[in-house]
C-alpha positions as CSV (number, residue, x, y, z in Angstrom):
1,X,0.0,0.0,0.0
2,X,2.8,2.3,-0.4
3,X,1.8,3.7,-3.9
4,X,0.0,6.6,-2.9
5,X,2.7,8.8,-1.3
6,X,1.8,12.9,-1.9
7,X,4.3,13.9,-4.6
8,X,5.7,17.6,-4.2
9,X,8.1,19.6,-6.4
10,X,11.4,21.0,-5.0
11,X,10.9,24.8,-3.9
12,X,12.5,27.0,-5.9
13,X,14.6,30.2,-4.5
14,X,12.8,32.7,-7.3
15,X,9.5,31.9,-6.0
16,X,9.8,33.0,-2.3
17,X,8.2,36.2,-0.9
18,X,6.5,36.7,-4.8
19,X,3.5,37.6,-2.4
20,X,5.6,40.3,-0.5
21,X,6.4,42.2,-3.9
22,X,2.9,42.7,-5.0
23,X,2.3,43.7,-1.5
24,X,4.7,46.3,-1.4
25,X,3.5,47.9,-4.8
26,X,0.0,47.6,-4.0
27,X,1.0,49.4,-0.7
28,X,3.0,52.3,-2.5
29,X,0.2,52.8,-4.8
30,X,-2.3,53.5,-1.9
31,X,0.0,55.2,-0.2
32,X,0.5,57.7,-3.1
33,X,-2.8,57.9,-4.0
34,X,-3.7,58.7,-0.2
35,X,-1.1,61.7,-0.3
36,X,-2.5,63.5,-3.0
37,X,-6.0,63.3,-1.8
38,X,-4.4,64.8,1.4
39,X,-2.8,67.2,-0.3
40,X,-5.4,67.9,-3.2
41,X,-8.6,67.6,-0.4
42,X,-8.1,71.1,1.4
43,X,-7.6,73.1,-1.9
44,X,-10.8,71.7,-3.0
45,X,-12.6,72.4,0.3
46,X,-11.6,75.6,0.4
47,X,-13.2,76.5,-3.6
48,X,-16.1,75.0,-3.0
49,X,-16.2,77.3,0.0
50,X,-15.5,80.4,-1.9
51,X,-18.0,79.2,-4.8
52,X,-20.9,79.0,-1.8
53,X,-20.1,82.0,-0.5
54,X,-19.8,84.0,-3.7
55,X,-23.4,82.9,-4.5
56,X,-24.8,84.2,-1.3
57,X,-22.8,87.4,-1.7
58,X,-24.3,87.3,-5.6
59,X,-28.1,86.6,-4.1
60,X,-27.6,89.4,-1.2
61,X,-26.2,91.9,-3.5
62,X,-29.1,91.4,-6.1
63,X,-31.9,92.2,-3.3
64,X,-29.8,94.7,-1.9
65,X,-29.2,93.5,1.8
66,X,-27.9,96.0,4.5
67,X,-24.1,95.5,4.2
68,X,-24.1,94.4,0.3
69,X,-25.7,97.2,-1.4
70,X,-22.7,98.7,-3.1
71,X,-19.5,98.0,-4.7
72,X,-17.4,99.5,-1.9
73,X,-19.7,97.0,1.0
74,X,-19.4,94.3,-1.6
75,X,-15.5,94.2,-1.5
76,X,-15.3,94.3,2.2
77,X,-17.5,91.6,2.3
78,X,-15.4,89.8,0.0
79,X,-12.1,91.0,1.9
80,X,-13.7,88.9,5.1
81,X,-14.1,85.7,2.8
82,X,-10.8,86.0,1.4
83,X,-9.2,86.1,4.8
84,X,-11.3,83.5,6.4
85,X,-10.4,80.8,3.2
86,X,-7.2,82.0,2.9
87,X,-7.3,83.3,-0.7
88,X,-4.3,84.5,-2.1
89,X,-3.9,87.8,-2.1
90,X,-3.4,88.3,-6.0
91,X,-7.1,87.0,-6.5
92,X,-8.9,88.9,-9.1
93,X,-12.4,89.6,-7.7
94,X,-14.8,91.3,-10.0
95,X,-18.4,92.8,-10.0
96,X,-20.8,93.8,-12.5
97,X,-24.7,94.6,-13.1
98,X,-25.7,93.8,-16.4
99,X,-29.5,94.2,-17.3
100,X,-31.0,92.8,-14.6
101,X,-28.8,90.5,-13.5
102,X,-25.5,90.7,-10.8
103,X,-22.2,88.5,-11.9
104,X,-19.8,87.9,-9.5
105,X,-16.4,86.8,-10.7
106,X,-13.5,85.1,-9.0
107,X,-10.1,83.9,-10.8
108,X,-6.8,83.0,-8.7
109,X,-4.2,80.4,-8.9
110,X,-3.3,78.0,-5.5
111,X,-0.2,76.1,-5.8
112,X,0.0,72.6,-4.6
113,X,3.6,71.5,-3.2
114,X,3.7,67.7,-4.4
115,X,7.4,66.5,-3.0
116,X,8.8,66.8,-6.4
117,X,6.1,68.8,-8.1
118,X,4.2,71.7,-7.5
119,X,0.6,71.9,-9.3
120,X,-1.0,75.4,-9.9
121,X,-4.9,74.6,-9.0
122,X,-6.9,77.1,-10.9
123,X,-10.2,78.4,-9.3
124,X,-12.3,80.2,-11.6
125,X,-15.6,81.1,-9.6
126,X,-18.7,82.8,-10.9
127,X,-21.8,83.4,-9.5
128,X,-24.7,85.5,-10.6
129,X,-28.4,86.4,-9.5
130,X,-31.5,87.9,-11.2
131,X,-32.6,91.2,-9.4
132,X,-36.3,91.6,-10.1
133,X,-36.6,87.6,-8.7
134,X,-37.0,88.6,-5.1
């Protein structure tokens, strides 16, 4: 009865820890992938911000709330955003009535510092609101 013995095939030295080098690059993948999202996530946070903002600022300015009914208010109110998202200071912010409607225009640059890299994230935020709505 000794014909049924469990045949195995010699190890080979190339086929150790082939599990450990997937690992490792799945691994540095994530890890990557992780950094830029923590990197990339704040930036992005911080325009949407802005973009809500600017739309309130658009509908307040369009019925003519206290504290939003000129230009002059309208860039103090848009120097407290600004400081409170951190906005460069070379951001472009513009105004402008036309017809019946109130545009509100935002353009500035944020760089991201990648180790190597540094990535210019462009924010280019408009809002705008009908006046006779309200």
């Amino acid at each position: 009865m000794s014909g049924f013995g469990v045949l195995r095939r010699p190890i080979r030295a190339a086929e150790r820890g082939e599990g450990q080098g997937q690992l490792i690059a799945v691994l540095s993948v994530v890890i990557i992938a992780g950094f830029i999202i923590f990197k990339t996530l704040p930036v992005y946070w911080r325009e949407q911000n802005v973009k809500n903002e600017l739309a309130d600022m658009a509908r307040k300015f369009a019925i003519g709330a206290k504290g939003f009914t000129t230009e002059k208010e309208l860039e103090s109110q848009w120097a407290k955003i600004s400081n409170e998202f951190q906005v460069p200071e070379e951001a472009k912010f513009e105004s402008k009535r036309q017809g019946g409607k109130v545009i509100l225009t935002v353009k500035y640059t944020e760089p991201i510092n990648f180790l190597v890299y540094t990535y210019d994230w462009e924010v280019n935020a408009e809002a705008s609101d009908a006046t006779g709505r309200y």
